[in-house]
KOLLO-519263 format. One record per residue (C-alpha): residue in one letter; x negated, y negated, z. Coordinates in pm, 1 decimal, decimal comma. Example, Ala and Ser with C-alpha at 12.3 -4.5 7.8 and 13.67 -1.06 7.14 Angstrom:
<r><type>A</type><px>-1230,0</px><py>450,0</py><pz>780,0</pz></r>
<r><type>S</type><px>-1367,0</px><py>106,0</py><pz>714,0</pz></r>
//
This chain:
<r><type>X</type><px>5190,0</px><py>-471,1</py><pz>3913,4</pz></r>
<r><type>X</type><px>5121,2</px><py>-106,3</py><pz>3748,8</pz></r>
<r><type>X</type><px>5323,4</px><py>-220,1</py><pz>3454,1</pz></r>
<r><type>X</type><px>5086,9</px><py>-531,3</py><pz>3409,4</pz></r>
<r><type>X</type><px>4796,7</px><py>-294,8</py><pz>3476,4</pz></r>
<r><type>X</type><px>4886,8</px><py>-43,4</py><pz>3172,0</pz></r>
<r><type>X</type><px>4972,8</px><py>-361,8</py><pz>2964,2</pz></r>
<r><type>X</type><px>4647,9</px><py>-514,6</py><pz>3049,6</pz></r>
<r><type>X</type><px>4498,1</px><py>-195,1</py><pz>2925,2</pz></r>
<r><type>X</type><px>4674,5</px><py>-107,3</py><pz>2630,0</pz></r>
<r><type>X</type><px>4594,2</px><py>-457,6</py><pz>2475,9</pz></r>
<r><type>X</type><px>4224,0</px><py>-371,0</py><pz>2591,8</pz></r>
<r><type>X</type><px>4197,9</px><py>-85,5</py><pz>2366,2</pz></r>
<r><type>X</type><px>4380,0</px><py>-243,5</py><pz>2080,1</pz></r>
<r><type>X</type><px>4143,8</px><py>-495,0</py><pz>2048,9</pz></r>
<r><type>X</type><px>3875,9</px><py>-282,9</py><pz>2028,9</pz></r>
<r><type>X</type><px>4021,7</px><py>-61,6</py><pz>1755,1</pz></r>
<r><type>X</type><px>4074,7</px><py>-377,1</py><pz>1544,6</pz></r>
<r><type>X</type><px>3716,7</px><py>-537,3</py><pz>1590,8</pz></r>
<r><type>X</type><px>3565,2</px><py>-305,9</py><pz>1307,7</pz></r>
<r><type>X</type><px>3531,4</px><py>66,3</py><pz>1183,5</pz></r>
<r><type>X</type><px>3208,6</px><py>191,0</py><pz>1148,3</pz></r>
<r><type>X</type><px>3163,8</px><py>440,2</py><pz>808,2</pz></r>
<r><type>X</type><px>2815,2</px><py>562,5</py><pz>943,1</pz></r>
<r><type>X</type><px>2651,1</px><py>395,2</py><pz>649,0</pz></r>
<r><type>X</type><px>2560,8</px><py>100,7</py><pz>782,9</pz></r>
<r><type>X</type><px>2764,3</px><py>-65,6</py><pz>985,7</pz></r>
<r><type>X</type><px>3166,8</px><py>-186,6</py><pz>986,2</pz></r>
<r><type>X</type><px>3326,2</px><py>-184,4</py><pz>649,5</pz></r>
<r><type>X</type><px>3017,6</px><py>-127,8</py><pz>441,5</pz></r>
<r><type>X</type><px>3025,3</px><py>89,5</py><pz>139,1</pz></r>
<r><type>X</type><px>2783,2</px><py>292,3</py><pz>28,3</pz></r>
<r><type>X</type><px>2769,4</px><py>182,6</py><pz>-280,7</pz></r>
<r><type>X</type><px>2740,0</px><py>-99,8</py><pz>-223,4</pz></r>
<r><type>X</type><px>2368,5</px><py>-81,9</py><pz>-26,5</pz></r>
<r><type>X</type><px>2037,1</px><py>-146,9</py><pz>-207,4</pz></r>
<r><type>X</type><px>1914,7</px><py>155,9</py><pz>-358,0</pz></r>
<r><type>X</type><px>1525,9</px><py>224,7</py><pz>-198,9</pz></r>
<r><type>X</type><px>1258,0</px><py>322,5</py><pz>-403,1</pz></r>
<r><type>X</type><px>1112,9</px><py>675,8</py><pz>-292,8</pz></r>
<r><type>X</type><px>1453,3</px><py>717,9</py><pz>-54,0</pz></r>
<r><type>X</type><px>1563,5</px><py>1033,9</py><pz>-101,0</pz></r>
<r><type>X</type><px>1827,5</px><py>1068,0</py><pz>161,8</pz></r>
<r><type>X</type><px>2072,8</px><py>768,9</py><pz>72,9</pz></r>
<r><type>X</type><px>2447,0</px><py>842,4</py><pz>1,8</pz></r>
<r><type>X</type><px>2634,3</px><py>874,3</py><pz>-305,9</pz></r>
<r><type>X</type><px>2312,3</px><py>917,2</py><pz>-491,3</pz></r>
<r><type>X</type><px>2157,6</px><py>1235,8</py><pz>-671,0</pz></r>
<r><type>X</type><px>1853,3</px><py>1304,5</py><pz>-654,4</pz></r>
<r><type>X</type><px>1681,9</px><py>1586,9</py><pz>-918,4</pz></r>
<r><type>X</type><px>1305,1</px><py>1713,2</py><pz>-754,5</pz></r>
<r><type>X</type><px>1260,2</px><py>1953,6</py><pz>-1059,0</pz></r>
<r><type>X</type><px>1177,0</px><py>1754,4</py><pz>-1356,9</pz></r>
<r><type>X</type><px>934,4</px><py>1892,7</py><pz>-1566,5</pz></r>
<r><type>X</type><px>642,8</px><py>1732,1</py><pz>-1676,6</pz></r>
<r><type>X</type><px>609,4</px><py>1603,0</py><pz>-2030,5</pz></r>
<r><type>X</type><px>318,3</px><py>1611,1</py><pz>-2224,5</pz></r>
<r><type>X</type><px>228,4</px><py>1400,8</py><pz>-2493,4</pz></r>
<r><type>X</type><px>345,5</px><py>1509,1</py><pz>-2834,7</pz></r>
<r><type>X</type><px>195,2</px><py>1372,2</py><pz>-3157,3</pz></r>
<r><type>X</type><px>466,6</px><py>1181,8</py><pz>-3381,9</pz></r>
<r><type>X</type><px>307,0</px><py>980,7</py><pz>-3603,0</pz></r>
<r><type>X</type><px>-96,4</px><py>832,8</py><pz>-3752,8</pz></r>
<r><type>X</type><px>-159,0</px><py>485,0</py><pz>-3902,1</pz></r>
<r><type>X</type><px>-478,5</px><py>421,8</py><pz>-4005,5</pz></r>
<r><type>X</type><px>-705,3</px><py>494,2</py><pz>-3677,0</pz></r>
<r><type>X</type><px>-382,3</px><py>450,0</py><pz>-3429,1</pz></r>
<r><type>X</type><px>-258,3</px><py>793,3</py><pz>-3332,4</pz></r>
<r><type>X</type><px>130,6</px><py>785,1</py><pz>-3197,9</pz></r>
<r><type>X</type><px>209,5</px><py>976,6</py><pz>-2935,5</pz></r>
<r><type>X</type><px>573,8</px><py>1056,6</py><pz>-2749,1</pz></r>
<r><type>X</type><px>670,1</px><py>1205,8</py><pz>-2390,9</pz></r>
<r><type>X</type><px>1103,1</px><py>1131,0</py><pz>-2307,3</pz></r>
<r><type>X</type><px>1293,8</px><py>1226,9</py><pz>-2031,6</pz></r>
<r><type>X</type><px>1679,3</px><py>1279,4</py><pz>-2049,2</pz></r>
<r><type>X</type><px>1869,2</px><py>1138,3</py><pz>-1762,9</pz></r>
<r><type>X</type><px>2222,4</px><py>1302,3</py><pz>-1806,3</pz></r>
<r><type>X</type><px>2147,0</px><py>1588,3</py><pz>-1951,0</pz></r>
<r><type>X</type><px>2305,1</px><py>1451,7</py><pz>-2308,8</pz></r>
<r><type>X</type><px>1975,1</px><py>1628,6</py><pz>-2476,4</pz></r>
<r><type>X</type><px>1837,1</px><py>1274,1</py><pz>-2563,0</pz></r>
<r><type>X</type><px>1556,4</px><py>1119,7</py><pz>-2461,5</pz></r>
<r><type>X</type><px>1693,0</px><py>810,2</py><pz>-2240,8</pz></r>
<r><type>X</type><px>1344,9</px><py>740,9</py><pz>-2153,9</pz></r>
<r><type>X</type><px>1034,2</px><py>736,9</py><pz>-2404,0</pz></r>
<r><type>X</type><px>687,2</px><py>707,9</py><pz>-2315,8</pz></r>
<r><type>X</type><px>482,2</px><py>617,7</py><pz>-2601,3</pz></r>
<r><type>X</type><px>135,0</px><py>603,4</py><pz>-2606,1</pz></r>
<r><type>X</type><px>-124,9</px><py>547,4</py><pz>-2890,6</pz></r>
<r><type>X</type><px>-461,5</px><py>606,7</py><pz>-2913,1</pz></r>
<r><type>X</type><px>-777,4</px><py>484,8</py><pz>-3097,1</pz></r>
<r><type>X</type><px>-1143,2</px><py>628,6</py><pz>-3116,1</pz></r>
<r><type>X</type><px>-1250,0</px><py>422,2</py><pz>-2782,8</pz></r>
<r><type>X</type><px>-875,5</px><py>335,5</py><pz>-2634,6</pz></r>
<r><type>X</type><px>-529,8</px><py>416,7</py><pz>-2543,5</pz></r>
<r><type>X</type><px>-237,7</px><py>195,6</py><pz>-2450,0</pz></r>
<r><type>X</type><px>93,9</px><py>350,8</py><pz>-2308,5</pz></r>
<r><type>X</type><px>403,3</px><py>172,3</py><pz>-2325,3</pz></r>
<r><type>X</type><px>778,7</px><py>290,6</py><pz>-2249,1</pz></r>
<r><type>X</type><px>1123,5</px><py>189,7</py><pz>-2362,6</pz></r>
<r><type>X</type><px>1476,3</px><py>305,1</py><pz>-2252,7</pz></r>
<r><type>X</type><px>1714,1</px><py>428,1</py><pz>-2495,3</pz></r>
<r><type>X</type><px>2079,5</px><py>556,3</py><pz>-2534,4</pz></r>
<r><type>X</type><px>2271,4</px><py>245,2</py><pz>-2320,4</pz></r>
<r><type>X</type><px>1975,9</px><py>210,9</py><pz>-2044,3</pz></r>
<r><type>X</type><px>1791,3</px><py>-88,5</py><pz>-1926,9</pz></r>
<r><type>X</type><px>1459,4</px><py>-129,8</py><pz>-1756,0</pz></r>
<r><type>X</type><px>1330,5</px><py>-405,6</py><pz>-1588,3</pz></r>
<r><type>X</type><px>1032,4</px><py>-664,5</py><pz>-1714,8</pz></r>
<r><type>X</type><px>809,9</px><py>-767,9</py><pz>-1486,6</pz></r>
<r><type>X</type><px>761,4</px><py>-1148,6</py><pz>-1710,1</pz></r>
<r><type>X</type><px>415,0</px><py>-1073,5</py><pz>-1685,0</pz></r>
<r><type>X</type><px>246,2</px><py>-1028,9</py><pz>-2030,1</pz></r>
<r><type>X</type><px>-69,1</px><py>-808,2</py><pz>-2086,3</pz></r>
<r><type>X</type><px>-297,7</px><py>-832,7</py><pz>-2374,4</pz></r>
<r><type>X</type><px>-407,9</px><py>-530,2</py><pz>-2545,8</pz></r>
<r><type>X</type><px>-776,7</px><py>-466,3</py><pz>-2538,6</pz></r>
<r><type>X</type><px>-963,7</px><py>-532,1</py><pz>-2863,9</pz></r>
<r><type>X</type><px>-662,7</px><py>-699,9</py><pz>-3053,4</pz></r>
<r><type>X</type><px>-452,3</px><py>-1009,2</py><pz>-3070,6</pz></r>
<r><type>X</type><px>-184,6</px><py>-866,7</py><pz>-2915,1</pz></r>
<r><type>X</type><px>19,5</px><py>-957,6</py><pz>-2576,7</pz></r>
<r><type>X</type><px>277,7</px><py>-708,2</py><pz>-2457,4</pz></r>
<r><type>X</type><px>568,9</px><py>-773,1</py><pz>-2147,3</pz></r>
<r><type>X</type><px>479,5</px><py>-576,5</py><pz>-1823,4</pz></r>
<r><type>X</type><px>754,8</px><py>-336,9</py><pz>-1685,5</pz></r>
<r><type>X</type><px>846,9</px><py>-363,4</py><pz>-1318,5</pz></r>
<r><type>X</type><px>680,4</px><py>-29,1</py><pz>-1179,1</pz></r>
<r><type>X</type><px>718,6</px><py>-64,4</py><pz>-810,5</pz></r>
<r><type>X</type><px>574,7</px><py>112,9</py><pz>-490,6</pz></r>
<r><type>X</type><px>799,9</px><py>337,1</py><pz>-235,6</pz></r>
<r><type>X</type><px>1069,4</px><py>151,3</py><pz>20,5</pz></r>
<r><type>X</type><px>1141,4</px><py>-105,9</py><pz>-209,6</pz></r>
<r><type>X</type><px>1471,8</px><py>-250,7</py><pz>-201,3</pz></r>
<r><type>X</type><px>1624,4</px><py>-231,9</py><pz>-598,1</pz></r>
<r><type>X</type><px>1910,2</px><py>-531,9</py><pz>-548,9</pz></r>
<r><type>X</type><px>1919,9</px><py>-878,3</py><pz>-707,1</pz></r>
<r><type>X</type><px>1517,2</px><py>-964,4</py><pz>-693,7</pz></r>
<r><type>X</type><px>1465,1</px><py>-697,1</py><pz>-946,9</pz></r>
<r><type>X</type><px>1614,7</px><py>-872,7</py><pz>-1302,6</pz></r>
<r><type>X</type><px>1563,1</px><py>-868,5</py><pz>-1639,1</pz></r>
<r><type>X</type><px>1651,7</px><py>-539,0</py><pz>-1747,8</pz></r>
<r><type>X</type><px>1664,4</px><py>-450,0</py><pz>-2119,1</pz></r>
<r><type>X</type><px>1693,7</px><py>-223,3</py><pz>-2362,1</pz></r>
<r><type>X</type><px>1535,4</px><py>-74,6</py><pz>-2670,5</pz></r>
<r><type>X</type><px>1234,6</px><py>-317,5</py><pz>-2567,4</pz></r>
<r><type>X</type><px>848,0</px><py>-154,0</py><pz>-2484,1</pz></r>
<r><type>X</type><px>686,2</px><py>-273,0</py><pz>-2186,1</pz></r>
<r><type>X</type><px>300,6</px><py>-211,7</py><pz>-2082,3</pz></r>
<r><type>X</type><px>251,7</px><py>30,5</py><pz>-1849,9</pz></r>
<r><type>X</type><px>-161,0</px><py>47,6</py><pz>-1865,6</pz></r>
<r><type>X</type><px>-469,2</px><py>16,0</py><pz>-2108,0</pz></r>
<r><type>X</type><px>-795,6</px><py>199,7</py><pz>-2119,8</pz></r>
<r><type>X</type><px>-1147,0</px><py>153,3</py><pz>-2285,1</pz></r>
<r><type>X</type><px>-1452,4</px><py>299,0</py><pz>-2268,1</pz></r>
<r><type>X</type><px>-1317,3</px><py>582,0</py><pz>-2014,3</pz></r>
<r><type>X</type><px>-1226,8</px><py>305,8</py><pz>-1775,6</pz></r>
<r><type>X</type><px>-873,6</px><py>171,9</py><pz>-1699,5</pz></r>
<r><type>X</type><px>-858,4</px><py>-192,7</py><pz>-1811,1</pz></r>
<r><type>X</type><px>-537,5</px><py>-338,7</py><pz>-1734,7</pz></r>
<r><type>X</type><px>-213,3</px><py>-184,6</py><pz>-1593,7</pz></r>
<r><type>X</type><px>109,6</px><py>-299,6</py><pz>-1480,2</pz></r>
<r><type>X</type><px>59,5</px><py>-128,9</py><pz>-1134,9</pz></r>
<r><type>X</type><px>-252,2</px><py>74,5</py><pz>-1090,5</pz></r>
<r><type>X</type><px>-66,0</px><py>324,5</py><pz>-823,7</pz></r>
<r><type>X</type><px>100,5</px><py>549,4</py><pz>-1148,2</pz></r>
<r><type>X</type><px>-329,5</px><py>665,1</py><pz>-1174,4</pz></r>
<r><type>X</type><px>-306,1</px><py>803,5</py><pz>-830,4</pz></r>
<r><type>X</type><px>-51,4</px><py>798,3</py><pz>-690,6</pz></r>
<r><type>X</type><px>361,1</px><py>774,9</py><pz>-755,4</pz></r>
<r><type>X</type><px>549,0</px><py>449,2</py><pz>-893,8</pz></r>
<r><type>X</type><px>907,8</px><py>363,7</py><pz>-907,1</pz></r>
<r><type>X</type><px>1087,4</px><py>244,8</py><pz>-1241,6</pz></r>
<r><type>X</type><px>1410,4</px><py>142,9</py><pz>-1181,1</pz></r>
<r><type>X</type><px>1640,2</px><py>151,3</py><pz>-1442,7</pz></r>
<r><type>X</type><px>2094,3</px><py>71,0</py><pz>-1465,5</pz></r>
<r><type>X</type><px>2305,0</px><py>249,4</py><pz>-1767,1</pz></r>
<r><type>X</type><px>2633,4</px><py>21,5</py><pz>-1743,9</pz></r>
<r><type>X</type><px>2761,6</px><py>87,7</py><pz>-1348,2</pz></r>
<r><type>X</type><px>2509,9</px><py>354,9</py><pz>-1291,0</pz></r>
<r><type>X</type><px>2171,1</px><py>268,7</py><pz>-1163,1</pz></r>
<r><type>X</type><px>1866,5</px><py>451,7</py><pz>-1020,1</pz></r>
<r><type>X</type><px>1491,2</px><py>477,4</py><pz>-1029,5</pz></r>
<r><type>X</type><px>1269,3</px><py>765,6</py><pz>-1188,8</pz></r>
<r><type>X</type><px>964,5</px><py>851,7</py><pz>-963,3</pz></r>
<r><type>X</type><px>631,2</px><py>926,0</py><pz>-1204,4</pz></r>
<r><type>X</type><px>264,9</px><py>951,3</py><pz>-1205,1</pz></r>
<r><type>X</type><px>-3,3</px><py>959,6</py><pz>-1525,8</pz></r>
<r><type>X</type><px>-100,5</px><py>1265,8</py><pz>-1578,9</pz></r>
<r><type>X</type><px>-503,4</px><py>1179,7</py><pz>-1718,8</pz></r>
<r><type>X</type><px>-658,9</px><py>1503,2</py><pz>-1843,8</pz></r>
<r><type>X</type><px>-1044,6</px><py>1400,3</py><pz>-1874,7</pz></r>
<r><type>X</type><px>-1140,3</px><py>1042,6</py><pz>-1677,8</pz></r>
<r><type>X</type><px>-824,9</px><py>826,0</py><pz>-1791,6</pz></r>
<r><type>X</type><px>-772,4</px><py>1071,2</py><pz>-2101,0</pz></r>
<r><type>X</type><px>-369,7</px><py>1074,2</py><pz>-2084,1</pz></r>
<r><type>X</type><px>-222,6</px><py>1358,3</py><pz>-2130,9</pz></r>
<r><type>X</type><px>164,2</px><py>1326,3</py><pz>-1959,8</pz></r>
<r><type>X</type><px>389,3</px><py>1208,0</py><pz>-1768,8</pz></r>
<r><type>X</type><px>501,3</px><py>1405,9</py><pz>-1433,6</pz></r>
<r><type>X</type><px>827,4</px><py>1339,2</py><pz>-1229,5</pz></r>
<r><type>X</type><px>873,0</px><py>1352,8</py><pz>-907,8</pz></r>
<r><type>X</type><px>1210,8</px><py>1251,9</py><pz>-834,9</pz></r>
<r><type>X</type><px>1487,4</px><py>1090,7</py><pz>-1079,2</pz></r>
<r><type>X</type><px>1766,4</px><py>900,2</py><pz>-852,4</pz></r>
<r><type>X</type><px>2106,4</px><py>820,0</py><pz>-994,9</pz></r>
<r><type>X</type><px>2387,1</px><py>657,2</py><pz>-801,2</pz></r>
<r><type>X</type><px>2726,9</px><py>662,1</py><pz>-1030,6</pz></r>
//
C-alpha cells in the first residue's frame, strides 16, 4: 500500500512538471521576443532603451524660391548617419514638417492623406501613436525612403497634423530595420506659437 502511495505521488509531480514552464515573461513557453513591443514601455525584455538623446534643432539645407528647407536626423545605431530625417520647410505665413527613414529603416503610413495648406498638394500621414500601444500586426505599411506628414501650420495656428499629441505632449513612431524593430519617443519643439524649432527625444526603443 506505501509502494502504491509513493507511486501515486511520483506520477503526481511528473505531471505537473510536464504541464508547462513558465519563463516569467508571460506565461509557459513564451519568448520574449516574441511579445508586442508597447509604445512608451520602458521596462520590456530584450529591448534597449536610450533616455539621453539629444535634441535636434532645425538646420537650414537648402532655399527655392520662397520655400526654406530645413533638416533635424537622428542616428539609431550609432553608424553616424542620420536613420531618421525630419524635414521641415517653411514659407512667409507656413511651415509643413515631414519625416522619412533612411539607411535600411521603415516607418509606418497611416493611409491617411493630408493636403498641404495653400497648394495642390496631398501628402501620406505617418502612424504617430499615443503611449501603451501594442506595435504587432495592426500597425502595417512600413516603408522606406518615403516622407510622411507629420503637421501643418498657418497663420500661427496648427492646421492639420497627423496626431496633435507631438504639440504637447509625447508620440510614438514605430519603426523595423530588417529583424530589428522599435519605436522613437518625440515631441515638437515650437519656439514662438507653433514656430518649429526641433525635435526632442525622449526615449528611442530597439529590440534586436
Amino acid at each position: 500500500m506505501k509502494k502504491n502511495q509513493i507511486l501515486l505521488f511520483s506520477l503526481f509531480i511528473l505531471s505537473i512538471t510536464n504541464c508547462g514552464s513558465d519563463n516569467g515573461f508571460g506565461g509557459p513557453g513564451v519568448n520574449p521576443s516574441e511579445l508586442p513591443l508597447i509604445t512608451g514601455n520602458t521596462d520590456q525584455p530584450n529591448v534597449t532603451y536610450n533616455n539621453n538623446v539629444p535634441d535636434a534643432n532645425f538646420e537650414q539645407v537648402s532655399t527655392d524660391g520662397d520655400s526654406t528647407f530645413f533638416e533635424a536626423g537622428f542616428d539609431f545605431n550609432g553608424n553616424n548617419s542620420n536613420d531618421l530625417v525630419f524635414t521641415l520647410v517653411k514659407w512667409a505665413d507656413r511651415q509643413v514638417l515631414t519625416v522619412r527613414s533612411r539607411n535600411g529603416f521603415e516607418i509606418p503610413f497611416s493611409g491617411s492623406e493630408f493636403e498641404i495648406f495653400g497648394t495642390e498638394q496631398s501628402i501620406l500621414g505617418v502612424d504617430v501613436l499615443n503611449a501603451g500601444i501594442e506595435i504587432n500586426n495592426f500597425v502595417t505599411n512600413y516603408t522606406g525612403l518615403s516622407s510622411g506628414f507629420l503637421t501643418n501650420t498657418t497663420a500661427n495656428a496648427v492646421n492639420t497634423s497627423a496626431n496633435m499629441i507631438i504639440w504637447n505632449g509625447v508620440g510614438y513612431l514605430p519603426f523595423r530595420n530588417g529583424n530589428s524593430s522599435g519605436w522613437l519617443g518625440f515631441r515638437i519643439i515650437s519656439n514662438v506659437g507653433v514656430q518649429i524649432g526641433g525635435i526632442s527625444v525622449t526615449t528611442l526603443a530597439i529590440r534586436p
